[in-house]
PASEBA-1860 file (N, C-alpha, C; in nm, 3 decimals):
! residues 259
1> XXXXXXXX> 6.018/5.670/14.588/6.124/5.769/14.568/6.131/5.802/14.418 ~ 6.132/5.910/14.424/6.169/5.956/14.271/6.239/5.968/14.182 ~ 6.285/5.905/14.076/6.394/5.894/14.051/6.458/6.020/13.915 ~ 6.604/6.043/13.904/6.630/6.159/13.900/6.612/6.309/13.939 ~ 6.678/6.406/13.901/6.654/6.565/13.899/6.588/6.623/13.814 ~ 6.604/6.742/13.854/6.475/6.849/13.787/6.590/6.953/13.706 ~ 6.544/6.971/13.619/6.658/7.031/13.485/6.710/7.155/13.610 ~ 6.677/7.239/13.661/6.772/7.312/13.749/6.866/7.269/13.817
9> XXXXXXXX> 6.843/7.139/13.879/6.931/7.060/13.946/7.036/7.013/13.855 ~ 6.993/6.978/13.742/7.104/6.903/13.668/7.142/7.041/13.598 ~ 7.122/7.112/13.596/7.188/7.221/13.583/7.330/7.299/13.605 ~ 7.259/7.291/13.787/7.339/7.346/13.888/7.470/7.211/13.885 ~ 7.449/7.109/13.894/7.535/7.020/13.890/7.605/6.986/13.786 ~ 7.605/7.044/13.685/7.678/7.037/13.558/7.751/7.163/13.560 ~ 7.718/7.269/13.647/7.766/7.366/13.622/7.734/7.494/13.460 ~ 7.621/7.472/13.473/7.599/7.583/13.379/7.446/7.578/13.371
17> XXXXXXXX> 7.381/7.727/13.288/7.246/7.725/13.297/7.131/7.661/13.244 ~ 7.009/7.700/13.345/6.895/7.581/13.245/6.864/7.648/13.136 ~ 6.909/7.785/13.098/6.901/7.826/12.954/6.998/7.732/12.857 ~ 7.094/7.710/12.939/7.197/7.654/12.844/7.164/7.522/12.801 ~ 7.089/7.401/12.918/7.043/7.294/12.886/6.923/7.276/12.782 ~ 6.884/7.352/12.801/6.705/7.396/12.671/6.795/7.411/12.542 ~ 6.874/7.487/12.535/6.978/7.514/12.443/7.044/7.393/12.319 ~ 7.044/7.310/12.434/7.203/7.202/12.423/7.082/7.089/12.348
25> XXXXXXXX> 6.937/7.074/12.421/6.790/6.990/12.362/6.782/7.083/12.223 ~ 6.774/7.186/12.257/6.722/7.275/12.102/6.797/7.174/12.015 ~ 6.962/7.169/12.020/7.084/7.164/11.908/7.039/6.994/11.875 ~ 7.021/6.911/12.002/6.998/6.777/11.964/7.116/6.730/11.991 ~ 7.179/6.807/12.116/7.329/6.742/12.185/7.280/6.661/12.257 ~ 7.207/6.701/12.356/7.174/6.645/12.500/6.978/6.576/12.480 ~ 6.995/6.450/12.472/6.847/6.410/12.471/6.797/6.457/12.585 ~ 6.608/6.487/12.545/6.571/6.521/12.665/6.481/6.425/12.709
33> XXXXXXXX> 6.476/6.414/12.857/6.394/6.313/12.886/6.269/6.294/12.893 ~ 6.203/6.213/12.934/6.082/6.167/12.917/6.025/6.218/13.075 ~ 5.864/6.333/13.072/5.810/6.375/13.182/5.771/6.276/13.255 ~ 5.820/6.285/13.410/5.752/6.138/13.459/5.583/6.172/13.545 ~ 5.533/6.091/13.591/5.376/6.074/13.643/5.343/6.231/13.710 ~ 5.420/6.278/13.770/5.402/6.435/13.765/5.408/6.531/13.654 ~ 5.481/6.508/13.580/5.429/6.590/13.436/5.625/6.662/13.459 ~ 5.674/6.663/13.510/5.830/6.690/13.519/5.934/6.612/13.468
41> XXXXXXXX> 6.043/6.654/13.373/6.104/6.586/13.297/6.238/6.580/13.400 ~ 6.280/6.466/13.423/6.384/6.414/13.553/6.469/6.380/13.434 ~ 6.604/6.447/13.506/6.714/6.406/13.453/6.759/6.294/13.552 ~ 6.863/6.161/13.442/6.912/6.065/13.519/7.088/6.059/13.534 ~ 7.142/5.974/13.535/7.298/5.974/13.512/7.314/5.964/13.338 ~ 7.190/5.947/13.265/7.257/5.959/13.150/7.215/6.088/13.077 ~ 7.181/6.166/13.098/7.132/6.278/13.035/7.254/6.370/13.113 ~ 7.262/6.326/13.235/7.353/6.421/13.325/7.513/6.385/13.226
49> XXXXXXXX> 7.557/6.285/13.215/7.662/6.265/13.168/7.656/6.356/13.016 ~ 7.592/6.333/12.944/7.559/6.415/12.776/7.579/6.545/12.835 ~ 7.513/6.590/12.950/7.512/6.736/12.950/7.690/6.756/12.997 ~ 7.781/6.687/13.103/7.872/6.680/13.112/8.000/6.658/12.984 ~ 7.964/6.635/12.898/8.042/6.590/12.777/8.043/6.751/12.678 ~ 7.892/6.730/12.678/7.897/6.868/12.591/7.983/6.982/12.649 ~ 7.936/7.052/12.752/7.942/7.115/12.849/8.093/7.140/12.830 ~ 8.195/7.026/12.841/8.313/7.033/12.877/8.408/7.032/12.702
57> XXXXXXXX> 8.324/6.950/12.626/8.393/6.946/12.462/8.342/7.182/12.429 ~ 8.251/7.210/12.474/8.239/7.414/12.469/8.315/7.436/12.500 ~ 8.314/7.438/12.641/8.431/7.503/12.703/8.601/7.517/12.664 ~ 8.627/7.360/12.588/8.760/7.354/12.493/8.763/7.406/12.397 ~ 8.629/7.516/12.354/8.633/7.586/12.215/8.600/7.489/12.131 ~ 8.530/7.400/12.139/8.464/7.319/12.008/8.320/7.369/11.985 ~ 8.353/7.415/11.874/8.195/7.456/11.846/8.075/7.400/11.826 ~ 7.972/7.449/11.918/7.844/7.351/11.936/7.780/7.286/11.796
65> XXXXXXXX> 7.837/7.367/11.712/7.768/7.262/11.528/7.874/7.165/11.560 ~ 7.996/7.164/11.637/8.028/7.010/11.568/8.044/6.976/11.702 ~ 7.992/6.927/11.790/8.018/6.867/11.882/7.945/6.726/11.872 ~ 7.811/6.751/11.834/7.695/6.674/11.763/7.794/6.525/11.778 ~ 7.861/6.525/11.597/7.910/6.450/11.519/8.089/6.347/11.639 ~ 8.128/6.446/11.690/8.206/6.422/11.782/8.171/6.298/11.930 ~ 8.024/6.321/11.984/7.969/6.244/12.089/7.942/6.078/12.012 ~ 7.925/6.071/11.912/7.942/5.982/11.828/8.040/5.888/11.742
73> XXXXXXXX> 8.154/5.962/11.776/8.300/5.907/11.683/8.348/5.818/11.729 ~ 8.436/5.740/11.697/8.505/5.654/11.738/8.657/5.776/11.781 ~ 8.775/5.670/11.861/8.868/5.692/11.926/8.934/5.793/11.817 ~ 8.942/5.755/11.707/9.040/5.790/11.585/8.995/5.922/11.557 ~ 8.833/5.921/11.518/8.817/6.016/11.496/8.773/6.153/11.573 ~ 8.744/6.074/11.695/8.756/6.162/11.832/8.910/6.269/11.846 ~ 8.977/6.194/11.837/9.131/6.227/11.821/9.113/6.368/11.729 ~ 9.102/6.341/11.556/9.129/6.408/11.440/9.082/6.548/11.484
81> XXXXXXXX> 8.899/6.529/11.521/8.861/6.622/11.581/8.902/6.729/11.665 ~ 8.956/6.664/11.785/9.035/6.735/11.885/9.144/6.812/11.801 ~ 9.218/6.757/11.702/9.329/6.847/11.683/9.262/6.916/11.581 ~ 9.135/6.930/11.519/9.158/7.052/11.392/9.113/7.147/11.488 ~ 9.049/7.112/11.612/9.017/7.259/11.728/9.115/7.294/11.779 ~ 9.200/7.183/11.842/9.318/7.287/11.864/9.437/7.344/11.759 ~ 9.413/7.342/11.665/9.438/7.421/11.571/9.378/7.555/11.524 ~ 9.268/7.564/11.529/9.164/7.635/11.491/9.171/7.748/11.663
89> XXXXXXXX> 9.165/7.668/11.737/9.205/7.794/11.890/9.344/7.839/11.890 ~ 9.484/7.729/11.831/9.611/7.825/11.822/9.633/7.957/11.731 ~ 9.505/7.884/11.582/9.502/8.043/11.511/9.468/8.164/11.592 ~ 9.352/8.150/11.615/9.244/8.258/11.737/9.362/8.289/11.830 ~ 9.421/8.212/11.935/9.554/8.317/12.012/9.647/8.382/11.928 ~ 9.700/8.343/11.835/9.757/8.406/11.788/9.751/8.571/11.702 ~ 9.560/8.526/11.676/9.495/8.655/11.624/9.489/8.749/11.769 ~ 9.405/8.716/11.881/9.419/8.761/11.993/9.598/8.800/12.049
97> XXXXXXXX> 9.620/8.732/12.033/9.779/8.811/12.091/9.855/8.913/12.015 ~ 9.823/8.923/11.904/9.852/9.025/11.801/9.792/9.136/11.751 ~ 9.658/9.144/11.848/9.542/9.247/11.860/9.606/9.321/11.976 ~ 9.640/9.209/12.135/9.649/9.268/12.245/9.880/9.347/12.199 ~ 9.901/9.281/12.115/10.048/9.373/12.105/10.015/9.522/12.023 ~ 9.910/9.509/11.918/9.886/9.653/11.904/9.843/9.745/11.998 ~ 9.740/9.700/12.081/9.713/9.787/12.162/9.809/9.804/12.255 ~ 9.930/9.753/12.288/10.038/9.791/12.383/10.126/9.878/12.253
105> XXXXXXXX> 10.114/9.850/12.159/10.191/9.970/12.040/10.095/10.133/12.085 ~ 9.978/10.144/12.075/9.906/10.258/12.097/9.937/10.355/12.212 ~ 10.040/10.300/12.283/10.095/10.362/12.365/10.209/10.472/12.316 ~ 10.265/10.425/12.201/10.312/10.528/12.194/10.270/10.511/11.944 ~ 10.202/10.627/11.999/10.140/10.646/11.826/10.210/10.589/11.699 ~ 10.383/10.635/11.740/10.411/10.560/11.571/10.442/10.399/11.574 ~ 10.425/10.355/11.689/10.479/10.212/11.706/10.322/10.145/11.651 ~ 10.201/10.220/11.678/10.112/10.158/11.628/10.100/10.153/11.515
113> XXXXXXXX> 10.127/10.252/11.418/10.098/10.256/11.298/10.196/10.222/11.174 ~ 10.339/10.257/11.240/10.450/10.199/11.157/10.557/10.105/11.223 ~ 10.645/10.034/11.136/10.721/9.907/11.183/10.806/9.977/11.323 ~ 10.883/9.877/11.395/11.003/9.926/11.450/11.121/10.007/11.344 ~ 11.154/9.949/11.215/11.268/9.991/11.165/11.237/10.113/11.143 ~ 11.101/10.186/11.091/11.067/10.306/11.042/11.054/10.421/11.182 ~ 11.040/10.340/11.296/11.036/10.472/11.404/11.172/10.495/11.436 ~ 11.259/10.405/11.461/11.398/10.395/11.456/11.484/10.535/11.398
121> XXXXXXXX> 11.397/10.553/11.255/11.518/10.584/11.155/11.423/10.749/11.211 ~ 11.307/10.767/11.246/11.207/10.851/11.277/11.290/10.938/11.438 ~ 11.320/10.899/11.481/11.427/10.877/11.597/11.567/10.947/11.592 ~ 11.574/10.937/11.442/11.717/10.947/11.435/11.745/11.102/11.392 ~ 11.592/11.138/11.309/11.601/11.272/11.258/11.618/11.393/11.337 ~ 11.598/11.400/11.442/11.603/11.521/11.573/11.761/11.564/11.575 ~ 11.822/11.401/11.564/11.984/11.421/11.588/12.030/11.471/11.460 ~ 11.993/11.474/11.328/12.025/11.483/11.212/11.994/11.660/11.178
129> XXXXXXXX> 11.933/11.714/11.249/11.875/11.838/11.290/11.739/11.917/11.230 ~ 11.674/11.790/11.229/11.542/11.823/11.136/11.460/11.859/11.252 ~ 11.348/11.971/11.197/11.236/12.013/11.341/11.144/11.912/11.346 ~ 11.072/11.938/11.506/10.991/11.828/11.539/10.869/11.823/11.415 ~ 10.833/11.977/11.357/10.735/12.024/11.281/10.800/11.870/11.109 ~ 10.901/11.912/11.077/10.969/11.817/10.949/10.937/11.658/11.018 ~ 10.970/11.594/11.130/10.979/11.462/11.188/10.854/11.392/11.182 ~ 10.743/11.519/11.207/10.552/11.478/11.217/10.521/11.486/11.054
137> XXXXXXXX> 10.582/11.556/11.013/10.598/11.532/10.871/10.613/11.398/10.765 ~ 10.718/11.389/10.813/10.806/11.258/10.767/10.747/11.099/10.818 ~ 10.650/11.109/10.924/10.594/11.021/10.997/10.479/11.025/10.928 ~ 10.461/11.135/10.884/10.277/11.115/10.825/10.306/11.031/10.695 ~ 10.398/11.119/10.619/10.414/11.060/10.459/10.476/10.932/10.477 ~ 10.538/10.863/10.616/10.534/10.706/10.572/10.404/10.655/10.611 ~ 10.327/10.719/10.684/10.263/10.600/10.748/10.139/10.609/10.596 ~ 10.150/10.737/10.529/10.072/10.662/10.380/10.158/10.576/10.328
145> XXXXXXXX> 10.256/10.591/10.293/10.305/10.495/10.232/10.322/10.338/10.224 ~ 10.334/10.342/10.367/10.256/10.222/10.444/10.170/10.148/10.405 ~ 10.067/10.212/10.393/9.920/10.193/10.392/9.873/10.219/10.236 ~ 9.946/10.270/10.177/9.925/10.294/9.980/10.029/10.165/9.928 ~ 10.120/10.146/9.964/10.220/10.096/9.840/10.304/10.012/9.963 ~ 10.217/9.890/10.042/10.271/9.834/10.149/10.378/9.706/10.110 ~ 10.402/9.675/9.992/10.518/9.603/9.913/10.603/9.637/9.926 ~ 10.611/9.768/9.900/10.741/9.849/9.897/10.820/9.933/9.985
153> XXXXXXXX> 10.752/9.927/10.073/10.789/10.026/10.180/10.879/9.920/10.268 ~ 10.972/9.850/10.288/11.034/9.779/10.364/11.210/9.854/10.284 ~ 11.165/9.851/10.152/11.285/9.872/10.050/11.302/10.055/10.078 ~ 11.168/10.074/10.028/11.196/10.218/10.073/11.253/10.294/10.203 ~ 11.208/10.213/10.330/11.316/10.262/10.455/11.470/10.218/10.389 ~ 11.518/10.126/10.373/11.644/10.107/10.361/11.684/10.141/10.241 ~ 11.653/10.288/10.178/11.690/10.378/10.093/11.680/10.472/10.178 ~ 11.593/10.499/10.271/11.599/10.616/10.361/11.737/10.611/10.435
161> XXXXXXXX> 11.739/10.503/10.499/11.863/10.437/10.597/12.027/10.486/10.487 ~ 12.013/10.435/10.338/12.125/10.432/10.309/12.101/10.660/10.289 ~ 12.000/10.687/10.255/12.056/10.866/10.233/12.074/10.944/10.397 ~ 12.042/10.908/10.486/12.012/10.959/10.608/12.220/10.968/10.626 ~ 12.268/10.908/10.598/12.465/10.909/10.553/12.478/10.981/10.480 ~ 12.427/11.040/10.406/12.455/11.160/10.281/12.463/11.289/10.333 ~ 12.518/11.305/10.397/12.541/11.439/10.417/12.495/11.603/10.354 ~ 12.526/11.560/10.234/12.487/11.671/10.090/12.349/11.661/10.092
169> XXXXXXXX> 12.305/11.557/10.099/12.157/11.500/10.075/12.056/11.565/10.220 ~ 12.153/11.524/10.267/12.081/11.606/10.434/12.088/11.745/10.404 ~ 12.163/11.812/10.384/12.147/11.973/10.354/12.036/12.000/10.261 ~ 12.044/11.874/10.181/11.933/11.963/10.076/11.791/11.981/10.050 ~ 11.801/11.885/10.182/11.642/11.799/10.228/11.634/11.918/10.272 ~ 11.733/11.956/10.375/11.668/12.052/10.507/11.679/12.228/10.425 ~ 11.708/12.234/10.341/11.726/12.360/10.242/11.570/12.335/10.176 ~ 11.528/12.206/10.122/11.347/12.202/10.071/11.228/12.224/10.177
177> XXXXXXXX> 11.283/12.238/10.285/11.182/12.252/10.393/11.159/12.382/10.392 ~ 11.301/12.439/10.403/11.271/12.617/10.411/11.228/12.639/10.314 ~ 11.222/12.566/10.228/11.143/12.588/10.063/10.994/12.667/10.112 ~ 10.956/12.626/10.228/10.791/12.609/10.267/10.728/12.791/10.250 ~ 10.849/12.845/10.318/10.834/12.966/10.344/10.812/13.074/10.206 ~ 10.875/13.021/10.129/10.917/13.139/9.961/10.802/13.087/9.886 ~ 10.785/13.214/9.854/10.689/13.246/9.698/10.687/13.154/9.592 ~ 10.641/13.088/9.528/10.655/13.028/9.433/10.738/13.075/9.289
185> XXXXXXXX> 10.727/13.171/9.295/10.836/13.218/9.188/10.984/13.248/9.248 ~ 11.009/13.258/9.354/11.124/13.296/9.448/11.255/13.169/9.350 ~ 11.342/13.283/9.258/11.452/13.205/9.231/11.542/13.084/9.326 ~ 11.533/13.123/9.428/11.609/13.006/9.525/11.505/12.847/9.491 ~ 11.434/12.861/9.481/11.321/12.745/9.407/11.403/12.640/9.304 ~ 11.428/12.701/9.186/11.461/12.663/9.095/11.621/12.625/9.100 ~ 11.679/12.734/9.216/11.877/12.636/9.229/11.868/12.516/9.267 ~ 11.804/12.512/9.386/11.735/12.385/9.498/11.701/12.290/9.383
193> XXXXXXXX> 11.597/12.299/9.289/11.583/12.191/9.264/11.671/12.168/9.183 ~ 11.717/12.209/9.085/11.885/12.157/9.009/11.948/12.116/9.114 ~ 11.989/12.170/9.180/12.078/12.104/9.306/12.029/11.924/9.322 ~ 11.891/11.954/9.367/11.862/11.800/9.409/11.821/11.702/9.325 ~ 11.801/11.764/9.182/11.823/11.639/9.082/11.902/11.644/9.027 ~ 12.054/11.706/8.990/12.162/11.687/9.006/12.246/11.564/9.085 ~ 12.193/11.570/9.229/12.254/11.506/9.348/12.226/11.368/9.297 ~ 12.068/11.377/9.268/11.998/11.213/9.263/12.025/11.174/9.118
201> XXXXXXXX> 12.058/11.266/9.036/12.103/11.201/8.887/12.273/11.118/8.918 ~ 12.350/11.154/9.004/12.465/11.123/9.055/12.458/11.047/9.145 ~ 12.327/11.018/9.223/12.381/10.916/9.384/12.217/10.824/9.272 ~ 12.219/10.700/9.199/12.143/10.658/9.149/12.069/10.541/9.287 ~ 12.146/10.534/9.394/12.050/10.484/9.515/11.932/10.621/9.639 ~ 12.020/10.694/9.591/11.906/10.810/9.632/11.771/10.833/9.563 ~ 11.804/10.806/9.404/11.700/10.845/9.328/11.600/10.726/9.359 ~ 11.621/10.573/9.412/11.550/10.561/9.468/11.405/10.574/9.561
209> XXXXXXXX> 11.463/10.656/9.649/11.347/10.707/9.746/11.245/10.784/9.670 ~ 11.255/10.844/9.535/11.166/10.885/9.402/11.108/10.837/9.359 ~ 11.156/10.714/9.328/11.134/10.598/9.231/11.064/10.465/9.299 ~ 11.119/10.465/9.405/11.044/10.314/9.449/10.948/10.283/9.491 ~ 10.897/10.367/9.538/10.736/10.371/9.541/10.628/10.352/9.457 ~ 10.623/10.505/9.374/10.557/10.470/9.279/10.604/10.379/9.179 ~ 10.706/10.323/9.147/10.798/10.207/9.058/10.689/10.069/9.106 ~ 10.627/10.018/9.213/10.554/9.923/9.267/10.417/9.915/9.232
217> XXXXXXXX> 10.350/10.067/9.177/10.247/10.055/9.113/10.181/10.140/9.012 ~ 10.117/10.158/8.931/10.038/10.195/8.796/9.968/10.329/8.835 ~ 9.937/10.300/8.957/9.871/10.432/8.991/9.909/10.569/9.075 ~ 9.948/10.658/8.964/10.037/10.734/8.993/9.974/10.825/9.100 ~ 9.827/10.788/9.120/9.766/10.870/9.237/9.828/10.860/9.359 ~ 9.870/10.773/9.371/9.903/10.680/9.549/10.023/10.759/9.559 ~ 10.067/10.756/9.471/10.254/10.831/9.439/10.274/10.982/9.496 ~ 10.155/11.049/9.449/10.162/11.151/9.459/10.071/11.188/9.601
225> XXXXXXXX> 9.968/11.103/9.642/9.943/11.080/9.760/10.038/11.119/9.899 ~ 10.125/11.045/9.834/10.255/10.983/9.918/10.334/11.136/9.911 ~ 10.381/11.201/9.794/10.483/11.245/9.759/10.443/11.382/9.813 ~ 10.362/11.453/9.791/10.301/11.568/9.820/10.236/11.591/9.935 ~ 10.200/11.508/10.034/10.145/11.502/10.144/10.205/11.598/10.238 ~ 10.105/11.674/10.271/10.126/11.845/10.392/10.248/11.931/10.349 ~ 10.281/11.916/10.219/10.376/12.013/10.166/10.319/12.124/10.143 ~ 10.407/12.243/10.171/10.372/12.389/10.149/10.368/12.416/10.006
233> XXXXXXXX> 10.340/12.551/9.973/10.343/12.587/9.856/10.456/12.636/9.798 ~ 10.545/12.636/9.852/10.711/12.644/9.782/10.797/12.497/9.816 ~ 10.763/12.456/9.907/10.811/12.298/9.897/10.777/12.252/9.766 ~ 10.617/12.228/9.762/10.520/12.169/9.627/10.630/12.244/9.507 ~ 10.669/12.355/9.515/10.668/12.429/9.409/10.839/12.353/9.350 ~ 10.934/12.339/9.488/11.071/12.309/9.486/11.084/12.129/9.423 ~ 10.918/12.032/9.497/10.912/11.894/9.424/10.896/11.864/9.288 ~ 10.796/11.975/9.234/10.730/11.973/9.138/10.897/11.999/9.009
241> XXXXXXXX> 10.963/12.131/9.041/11.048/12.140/8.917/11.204/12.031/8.965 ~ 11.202/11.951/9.056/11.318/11.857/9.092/11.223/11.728/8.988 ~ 11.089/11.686/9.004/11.061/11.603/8.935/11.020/11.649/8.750 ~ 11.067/11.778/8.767/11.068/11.759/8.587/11.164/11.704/8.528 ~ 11.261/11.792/8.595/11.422/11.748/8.567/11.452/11.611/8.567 ~ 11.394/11.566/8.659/11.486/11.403/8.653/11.352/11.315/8.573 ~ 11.239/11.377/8.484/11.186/11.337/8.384/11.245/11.366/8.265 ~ 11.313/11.469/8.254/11.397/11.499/8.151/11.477/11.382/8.114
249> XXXXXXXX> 11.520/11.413/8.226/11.644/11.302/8.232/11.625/11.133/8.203 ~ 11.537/11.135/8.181/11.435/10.975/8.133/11.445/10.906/8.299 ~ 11.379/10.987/8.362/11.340/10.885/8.517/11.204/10.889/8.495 ~ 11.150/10.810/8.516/11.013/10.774/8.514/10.931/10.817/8.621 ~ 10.867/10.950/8.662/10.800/10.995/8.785/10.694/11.024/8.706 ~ 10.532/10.956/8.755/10.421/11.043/8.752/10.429/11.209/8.701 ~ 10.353/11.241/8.629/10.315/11.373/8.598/10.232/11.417/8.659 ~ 10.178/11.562/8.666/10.083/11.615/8.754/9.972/11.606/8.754
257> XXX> 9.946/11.520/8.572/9.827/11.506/8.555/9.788/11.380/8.513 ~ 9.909/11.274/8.542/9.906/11.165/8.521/9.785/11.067/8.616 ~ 9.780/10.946/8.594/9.648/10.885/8.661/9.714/10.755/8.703
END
């Protein structure tokens, strides 16, 4: 009688493939045995067991470079082992579960790309009576902001939050939009912006939402990135002379040709 199986067999009985067992000999997990008088290498209960050990230390996410060193340890360090993997797999779910919550954000576009507090306040503008055209607006220029000057943008919603109560401030927002429409020389340009650096020379938490952005970094590109983003040419025209003024005024805003 012959004694042991034929690597398919111990295969099938380990539950996984004879690619995988050639594999497991490649790494120098699983010794391989010795061909017997037929020229066929028979697996016994101890090769079967190695392949069972390995087999089952994979499957727990231990990676085949260290499993090696592991079939060898003592109790203690058998132990240590076990927990820097399951450590090393609680990171990985946690990366995995925070992949699979974005893609349940992609369901609806701004939840993917910006916080809860920022769609919230995004939410709020329809009721405040801004057009859907101003709201896709206002969604674009955070989600740079986001993504340019991501320090600051937690502070900057809750400057949004405290002017979205301003009443005056709301008119004058929604008075720079119609800005979009007029000529660049169109006198209503130039009241508007006195008006709104006026407002923000007087409400010094409004001037904020000016300031705090680019205030976070050196590069006044990102600022203006941010600041100018899908503005018309009388908007541009209504930002441009509101930020001279409150340079006048010693506020510190990027210039047009600043870097």
């Amino acid at each position: 009688m012959m004694n042991g199986v034929t690597i398919g067999q111990a295969a099938a009985f380990v539950g996984v493939t004879v690619k995988t067992v050639r594999h497991y000999h490649k790494l120098g997990l699983v010794e391989e045995p010795q061909r017997d008088s037929s020229g066929y290498r028979r697996y016994g209960s101890a090769e079967l067991l190695q392949l069972v050990q390995v087999r089952t230390l994979a499957a727990a996410g231990v990676p085949l470079a260290e499993i090696g060193p592991l079939l060898g340890a003592d109790a203690t360090g058998f132990a240590a082992a076990l927990a820097d993997v399951e450590q090393q797999l609680t990171e990985r779910i946690e990366e995995l579960t925070a992949r699979r919550d974005t893609l349940h954000r992609l369901a609806d576009g701004n939840r993917a790309l910006l916080p809860d507090r920022a769609v919230a306040l995004l939410e709020r503008l329809p009721g405040l009576g801004f057009t859907a055209d101003e709201v896709a607006a206002a969604r674009e220029g955070w989600v740079l902001a986001k993504a340019l000057v991501p320090e600051g943008f937690d502070d900057y919603l809750g400057n949004v939050e405290h002017a979205l109560e301003d009443t005056r401030f709301i008119a004058l927002i929604k008075r720079g939009a119609e800005a979009a429409a007029w000529e660049p020389g169109d006198p209503r340009i130039a009241e508007l912006a006195t008006a709104l650096a006026e407002h923000y020379l007087a409400n010094p938490e409004l001037l904020k939402i000016v300031t705090g952005l680019q205030a976070r970094t050196e590069a006044a590109t990102r600022y203006k990135l941010i600041a100018y983003h899908g503005e018309e040419q009388g908007s541009a025209a209504a930002r441009a002379l509101v930020e001279a003024k409150l340079r006048s005024a010693g506020i510190r805003i990027p210039g047009p040709h600043s870097r």
